[in-house]
C-alpha positions, 0 to 999 in steps of 0.5 A: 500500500502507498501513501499510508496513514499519518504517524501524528495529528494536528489542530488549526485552533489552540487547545483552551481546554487542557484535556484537547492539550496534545501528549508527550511522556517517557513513562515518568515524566509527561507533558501536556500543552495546551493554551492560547499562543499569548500564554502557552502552558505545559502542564508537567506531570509525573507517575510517582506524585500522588497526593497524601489523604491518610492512605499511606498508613492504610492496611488490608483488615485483619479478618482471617480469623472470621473467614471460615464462619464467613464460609459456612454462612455462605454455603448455608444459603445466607446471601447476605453474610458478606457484607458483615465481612468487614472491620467497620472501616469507612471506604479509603480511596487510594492516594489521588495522582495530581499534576506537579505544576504548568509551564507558563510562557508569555508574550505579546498577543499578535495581530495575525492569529494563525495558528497550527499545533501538531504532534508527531507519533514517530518522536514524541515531538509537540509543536506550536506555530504561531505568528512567526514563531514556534514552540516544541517540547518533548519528553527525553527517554535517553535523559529522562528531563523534559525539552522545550524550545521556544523561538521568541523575541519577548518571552516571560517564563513562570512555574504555576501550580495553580491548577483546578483542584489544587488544594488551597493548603498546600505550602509552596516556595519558589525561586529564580536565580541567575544561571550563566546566561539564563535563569535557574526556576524552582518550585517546592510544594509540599503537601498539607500534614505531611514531611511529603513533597516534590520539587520541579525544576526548570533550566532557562538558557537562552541564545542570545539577547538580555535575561531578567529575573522578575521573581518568582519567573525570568523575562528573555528578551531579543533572544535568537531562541529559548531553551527550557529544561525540566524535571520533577524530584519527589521526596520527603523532607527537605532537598537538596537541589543541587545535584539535580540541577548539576545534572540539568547543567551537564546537559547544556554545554558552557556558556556561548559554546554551543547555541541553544538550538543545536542542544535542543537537536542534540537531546531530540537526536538522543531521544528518537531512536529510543521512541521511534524504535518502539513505535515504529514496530506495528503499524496499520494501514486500513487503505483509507482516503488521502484527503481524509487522513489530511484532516485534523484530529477534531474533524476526524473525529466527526467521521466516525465510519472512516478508515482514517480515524481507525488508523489515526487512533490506533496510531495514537493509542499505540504512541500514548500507551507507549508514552505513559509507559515506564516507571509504571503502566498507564494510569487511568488517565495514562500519565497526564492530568491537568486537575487535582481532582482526578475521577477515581484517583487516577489509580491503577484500577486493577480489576478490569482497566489497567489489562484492558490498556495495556492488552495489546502490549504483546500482540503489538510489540510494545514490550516496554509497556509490558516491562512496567507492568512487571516492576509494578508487580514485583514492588507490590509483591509483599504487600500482596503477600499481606493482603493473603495473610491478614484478609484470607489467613493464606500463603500466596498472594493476593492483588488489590483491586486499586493501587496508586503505584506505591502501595499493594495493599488491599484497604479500598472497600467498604460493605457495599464494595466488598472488593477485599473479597476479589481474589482473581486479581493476581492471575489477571494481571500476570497474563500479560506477562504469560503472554510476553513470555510465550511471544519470546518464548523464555520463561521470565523468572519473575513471573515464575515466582509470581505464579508460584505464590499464586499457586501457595494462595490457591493450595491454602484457600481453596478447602471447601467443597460441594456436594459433587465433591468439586472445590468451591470459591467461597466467598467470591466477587465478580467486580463489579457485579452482584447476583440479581436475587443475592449480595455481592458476596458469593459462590463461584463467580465465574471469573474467579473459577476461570483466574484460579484454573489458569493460575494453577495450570499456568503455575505448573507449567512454569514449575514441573516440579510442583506440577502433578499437584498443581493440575490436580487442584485446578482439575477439583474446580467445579464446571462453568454453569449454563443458565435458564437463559442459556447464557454462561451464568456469571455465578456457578452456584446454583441458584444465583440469577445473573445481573446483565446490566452491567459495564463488566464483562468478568465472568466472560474471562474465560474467552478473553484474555484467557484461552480456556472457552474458545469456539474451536476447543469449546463450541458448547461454553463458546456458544454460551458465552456468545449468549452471555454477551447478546445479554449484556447491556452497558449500564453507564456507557463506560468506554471501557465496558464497550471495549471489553465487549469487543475484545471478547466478541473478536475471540467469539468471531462475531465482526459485527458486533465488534463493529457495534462496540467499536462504533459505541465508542467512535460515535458517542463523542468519547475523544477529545481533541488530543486523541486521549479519550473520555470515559464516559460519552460526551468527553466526559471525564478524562480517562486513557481506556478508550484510547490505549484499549482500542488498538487491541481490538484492532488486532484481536479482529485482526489476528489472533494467537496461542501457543500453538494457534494462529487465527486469522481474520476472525472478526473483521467488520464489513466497515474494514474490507482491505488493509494491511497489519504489519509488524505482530508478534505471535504468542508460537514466536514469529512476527506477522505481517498481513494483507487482506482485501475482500478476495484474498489475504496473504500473510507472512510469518517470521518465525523465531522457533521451529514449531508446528500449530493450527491455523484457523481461517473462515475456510477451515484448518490446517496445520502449519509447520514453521522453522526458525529463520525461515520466512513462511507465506500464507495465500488465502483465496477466501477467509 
């Protein structure tokens, strides 16, 4: 294909709202610039900065002790028993993430408001250009510092922690200082009852022209250009600052012997390749019309049946999951903010959003991503390991259902919530990690050790069983649903028996030496159950009627993103399931509900009804400007599940793998005809590149290990024998 789709997006007005602010991150620090071009800001954000509000001492409940009367209760029929499980305490949010301060440039209003503001995928790169002059900025992988040049004859530099939201309590100190030629800004917050807090900093050197400092900012004039570097160090106690700028220094040669510009290239030049490298490994091509991918994002968007939106928000998706990548994966809000008061903390949400953003991490070829989720998960491991003995009086570990990337201790529940209940939570969040191991076919010893703590919890809790003799999950929590005759506490949701199967199996695999025991145990898990209404019921205990309206789709684990129902192995519980999902409504209209029922329908081969859940998304108004997105329609709330989970869905209708599997074109809506998808990793390790058009496809695998699976097209199956190094050509006259 020729003429392919844009790596970027751009804008003919300036973003006055900061959630139109175009994106820039290296997964630790972010950027977002938005503003008119007389008083342009980048709103400077960092994972780590999350605000104290009495979580920090925060605990899971000592209730072990009660759990086996809880148990009894439960298996007696008393529905309502646990939501007596408790220690009394009120629901505690965790930790809010907030930004750290705006970047705030002036100068003088011009006559002539021509204005163009881009940025570009491939480097991470966000420009303004407004009557004459030009703003970029960029966040640096290799020097982890923010870069900003600016090309203006009258320029004021301030650092503003003004935000909305801000807390009127806060305690700020700021400063300016002479440095060399330029001006050194700082500013220190620290947070109300607390020794916690940060310290921004930011490094002014000019080219040319006067510097002076009008406290608390710096005012450069007949300056040839401006550059800006910045950080953000959060700590406790007091600072010493003079490290940290030291090494903003080492950045910037001696005074006079390099122009601002050409250090402001030279960072850029050290930062691309480590960005574009990773971008550039997928890419999708829907063949759509050049004039529209000529557009900007905001009248994209208003083509909600265009080919080019696909690729520009797939593009966008892949660049943003990239970018707030890091330290850690992406929050709800990915790693940006401009509020202090982030809708539901701003947390890592575990019990369904951060594996829904982070779901194409392996397909896509983003192990960066992939990376983060893993040191995330290692840190929290003893904590986790805390929430199993003081909640369940187990071995093992137990992950919470929210986090704010400190702490994994489970404390956020309350009685109508019980989510201290959900166990499930481990198992969901090392599947991407089972999936990136199988992709490069290794092991990673880390999650290994996860697995097999997963497994000590399973050994330790799973002791009741039914009349059938099969084990059962009591108590048990489908998030965030409840039975429509019971309370949210109950019996074999089936979320859970799926989470505690693969753990087991998967446990097994990665440690043959505790094996035979471990698939014993998993083999005790009673059935899924099939309801009145031949659905895959979400509860498996008898008795227990399903909730359909619902955002959540976990009971529908089992399809997606695990393996274990699937049409080819399991037509009969696949068939259910199918029904399970017809029966589902969308409750509030959550982005993320209507994606998770796309991701489940491509695994189901249902094409339409991806096309349905995808044009939910693309027609109910749910992106803004930026191509970040919103949670609910309207642009309501900002929120980063649309627009990281999207590409997945992309790919799921698209190509799908196991170890042994490949499935080509699954689900592809009539709204996509022709197209090529390159660059995919597989979970039997090759890469794929695939064309299709609505006569033929052809794909290309590059396989990094002799191996032979199924291939599963519309047509049929056949087997596939690969080599290693040896490139293998798949034509396909019908799929």
């Amino acid at each position: 294909m020729t003429d392919g789709p844009v790596h970027g997006t751009w804008e003919p007005e300036p973003a006055a709202r900061w959630e139109d602010g175009f994106l820039s991150g290296n997964g630790h620090h972010g950027a977002l610039l938005f503003g008119e071009p007389d008083d342009e800001r980048v709103v400077v954000t960092h994972h780590t900065l999350v605000r104290p509000n009495g979580a920090e001492h925060a605990r899971p409940p000592r209730l072990a002790a009660e759990l086996p009367a809880l148990q009894d209760r439960l298996l007696a029929g008393v529905r309502d028993a646990a939501e007596r499980f408790t220690d009394g305490r009120p629901l505690q949010w965790v930790r809010p993430f907030h930004p750290a301060f705006q970047i705030r440039l002036r100068r003088p209003r011009a006559a002539t408001p021509d204005h163009r503001r881009s940025v570009d995928f491939t480097t991470g790169v966000l420009r303004t250009e407004s009557h004459g002059s030009r703003s970029e900025v960029f966040v640096s992988r290799a020097d982890d510092v923010i870069v900003q040049q600016v090309e203006a004859a009258d320029l004021v530099v301030s650092l503003n922690h003004r935000l909305p939201g801000a807390p009127d309590t806060l305690m700020v100190g700021q400063s300016v200082v002479r440095a060399a030629d330029g001006a050194l800004l700082t500013l220190c917050v620290r947070y109300p009852d607390s020794d916690r807090r940060y310290t921004g900093i930011t490094l002014v050197v000019p080219t040319g022209g006067r510097t002076a400092l009008i406290p608390p900012g710096a005012h450069v004039t007949g300056a040839e250009s401006v550059l800006l570097l910045t950080r953000v160090v959060r700590h406790t106690g007091e600072l010493d600052t003079a490290p940290h700028i030291e090494a903003l220094r080492d950045l910037v040669p001696e005074s006079g012997s390099e122009p601002g510009s050409v250090t402001y290239a030279r960072l850029l030049d050290r930062h691309t390749p480590l960005h574009r490298t990773a971008y550039e490994r997928v890419t999708l091509d829907l063949a759509a019309d050049p004039a529209e991918r000529a557009l900007p994002g905001s009248q994209l968007l208003e083509r909600p049946d265009s080919p080019a939106l696909l690729e520009r928000l797939f593009a966008a998706g892949r660049y943003h999951l990239l970018s707030s990548s890091g330290l850690f994966p992406p929050r709800l809000t990915g790693l940006w903010t401009g509020d202090w008061a982030t809708a539901w903390s701003g947390a890592f949400t575990n019990d369904a959003n951060v594996n829904l953003q982070t779901a194409s991490a392996a397909c896509a070829a983003l192990p960066e991503v992939t990376e983060a989720l893993a040191s995330l998960i290692q840190r929290q491991l003893p904590d986790w390991q805390d929430n199993a003995r003081e909640i369940f009086g187990t071995r093992g570990v137990v992950a919470p259902p929210h986090s704010d990337g400190e702490s994994g201790l489970t404390y956020h529940f309350n009685r109508e919530y019980p989510l201290h209940l959900w166990t499930a939570g481990a198992d969901w969040l090392l599947k991407p990690l089972v999936d990136h191991d199988e992709t490069r076919g290794e092991q990673d010893p880390r999650t290994a050790r996860a697995l097999a703590e997963v497994a000590l919890f399973y050994e330790d809790f799973l002791t009741r069983t039914d009349a059938d003799g099969h084990l059962v999950v009591v108590p048990s929590y489908s998030p965030e649903n409840r039975p429509a005759n019971g309370s949210w506490g109950a019996i074999n949701a089936a979320m859970d028996l799926s989470a505690a199967r693969h753990a087991l199996r998967t446990a097994a695999a990665y440690h043959p030496e505790r094996a035979q025991a471990w698939r014993a145990l998993a083999d005790r898990l009673p059935p899924h159950r099939i309801n009145a209404d031949g659905a895959l019921a979400e509860w498996a205990w008898p008795g227990l009627d399903d909730t359909y309206d619902h955002r959540h789709l976990s009971h529908l684990y089992g399809v997606w993103p695990l393996d274990e129902i699937t049409p080819y192995d399991t037509p009969d519980l696949a068939a259910a399931a199918h029904r399970a999902l017809e029966l589902r409504g969308s409750e509030n209209d959550s982005a993320h509900g209507h994606l998770h029922h796309a991701l489940v329908a491509a695994r189901l081969r249902d094409g339409e009804r991806v096309a349905h859940a995808l044009g939910q998304v693309l027609k109910g108004d749910f992106f803004h400007a930026s191509l970040m997105s919103a949670h609910y329609p309207n642009r309501n709330v900002y929120n980063a599940d649309a627009a990281h989970t999207l590409p997945a869905v992309l790919v799921e209708m698209l190509v799908q793998s196991t170890p042994d599997r490949l499935v080509l074109l699954p689900a592809v809506p009539s709204t996509c005809p022709r197209g090529e998808l390159r660059g995919i990793r597989t979970r039997f390790g090759a890469a794929l590149d695939l064309t299709w058009s609505p006569t033929e496809a052809t794909a290309v695998l590059r396989p990094t290990r002799t191996h032979r699976v199924e291939l599963r097209t519309s047509s049929g199956t056949e087997p596939l024998c690969l080599v290693a190094g040896e490139d293998h050509v798949l034509r396909l006259e019908a799929w």
